[in-house]
C-alpha positions, 0 to 999 in steps of 0.5 A, spaced: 500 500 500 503 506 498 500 513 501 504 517 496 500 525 497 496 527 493 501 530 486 500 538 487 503 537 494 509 533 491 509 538 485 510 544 491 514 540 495 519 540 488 518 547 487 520 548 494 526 545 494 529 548 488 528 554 491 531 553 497 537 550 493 538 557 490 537 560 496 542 555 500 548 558 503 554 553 500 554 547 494 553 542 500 546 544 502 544 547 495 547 539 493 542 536 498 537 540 496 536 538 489 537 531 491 530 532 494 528 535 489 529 529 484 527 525 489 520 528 489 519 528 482 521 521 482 514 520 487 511 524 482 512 520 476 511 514 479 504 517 481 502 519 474 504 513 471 499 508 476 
């Protein structure tokens, strides 16, 4: 059973972390945040394609 949120608030949680990778203070954190980022675009097509 997945409990995967509903795709507009993976689509805002995307779109908050692609800000706060530009909004990060070094490379590090920036590189985490847009590992988030992918992470939930993943859950996002993984939920479109069901």
């Amino acid at each position: 059973m997945d409990f995967l949120p509903h795709p507009s608030v993976i689509e805002r949680r995307m779109d908050d972390q692609s800000v706060l990778e530009i909004q990060a203070p070094n490379a590090i954190i920036a590189r985490m945040h847009e590992e988030l980022a992918l992470l939930y675009r993943e859950q996002l097509v993984a939920l479109i394609e069901r």
